[in-house]
N, C-alpha and C positions, 0 to 999 in steps of 0.2 A: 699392322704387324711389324714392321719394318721400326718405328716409336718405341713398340713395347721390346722388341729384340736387342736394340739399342740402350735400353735405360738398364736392362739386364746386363749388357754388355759394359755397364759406367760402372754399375754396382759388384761387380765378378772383380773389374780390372782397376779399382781403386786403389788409390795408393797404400793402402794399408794390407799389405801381405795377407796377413791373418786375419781376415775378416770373420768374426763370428758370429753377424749376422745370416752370413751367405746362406748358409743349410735354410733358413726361414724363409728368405728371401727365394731361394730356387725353388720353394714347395709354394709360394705366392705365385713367379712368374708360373711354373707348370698348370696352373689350375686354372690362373688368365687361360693361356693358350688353351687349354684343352676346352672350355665354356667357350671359347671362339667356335672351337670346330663343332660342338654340340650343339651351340645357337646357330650355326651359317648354315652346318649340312646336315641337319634332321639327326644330328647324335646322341651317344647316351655314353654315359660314364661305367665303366666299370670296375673290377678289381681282380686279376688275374694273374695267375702265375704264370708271364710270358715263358718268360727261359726253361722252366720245371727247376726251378733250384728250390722249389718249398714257399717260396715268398712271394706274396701277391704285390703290384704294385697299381697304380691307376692308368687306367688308360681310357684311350675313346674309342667306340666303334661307332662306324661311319656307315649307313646301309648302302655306299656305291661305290665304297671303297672296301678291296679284298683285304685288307694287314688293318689292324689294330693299329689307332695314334698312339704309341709310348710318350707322353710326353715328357716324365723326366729325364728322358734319353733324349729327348730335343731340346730341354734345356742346355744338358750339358754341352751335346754338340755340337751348337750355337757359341758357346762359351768357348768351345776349340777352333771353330772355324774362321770366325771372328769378322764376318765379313757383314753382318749384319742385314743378312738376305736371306738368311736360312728358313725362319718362319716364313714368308712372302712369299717364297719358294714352294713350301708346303703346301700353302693356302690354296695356291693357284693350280695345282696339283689335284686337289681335292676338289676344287672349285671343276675342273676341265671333269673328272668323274663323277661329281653331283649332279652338273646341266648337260652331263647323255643319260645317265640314268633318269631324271628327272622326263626325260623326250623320252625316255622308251616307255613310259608309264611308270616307274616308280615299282620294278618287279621286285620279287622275292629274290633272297639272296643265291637259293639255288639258279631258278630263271634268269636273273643278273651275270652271275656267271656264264653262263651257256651263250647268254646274248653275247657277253663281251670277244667270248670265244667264234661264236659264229662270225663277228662282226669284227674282230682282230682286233679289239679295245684292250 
């Protein structure tokens, strides 16, 4: 993660101001990341209108994580934060919520919740 967050981070912060590959280039890295989290943590892609402003965008759901991956919102704020840990961060994140749900048997996202709540996860 930390590789591909980086090379994103070469290709944002090139010397060329006006990059007009970037818009391309940001819809490539988003789509890596999010096929990470679909292949690591039993995810699926979809297309929803986070915000409700009318427009759908892609995102991942995660069955042991409660929030939607946005990930062109982790592009970019990977691109502002600059530290090159942003993804790695996520991962391990999601990683810590996939291997307790994975040990609680793998529940429904109702029963998921409740567990996490019983269990102060």
């Amino acid at each position: 993660m930390r590789h591909a967050e980086q090379a994103a981070l070469a290709y944002y912060w090139a010397d060329d101001p006006i990059d007009l590959d970037w818009p391309e280039r940001s819809k490539r890295f988003a789509r890596y990341l999010g096929e990470v989290f679909v292949r690591s943590f039993e995810g699926s892609w979809m297309w929803i209108d986070v915000d409700r402003r009318g427009s759908n965008e892609p995102v991942v759901r995660e069955p042991a994580t409660p929030a939607y991956l946005e990930v062109e919102l982790h592009v970019g704020g990977a691109m502002t934060e600059r530290t090159g840990e942003k993804w790695a961060r996520l991962f391990n994140y999601s990683l810590e919520d996939y291997e307790a749900w994975v040990a609680a048997g793998r529940l429904s996202p109702e029963d998921w919740f409740e567990y996490r709540v019983e269990h102060g996860r």
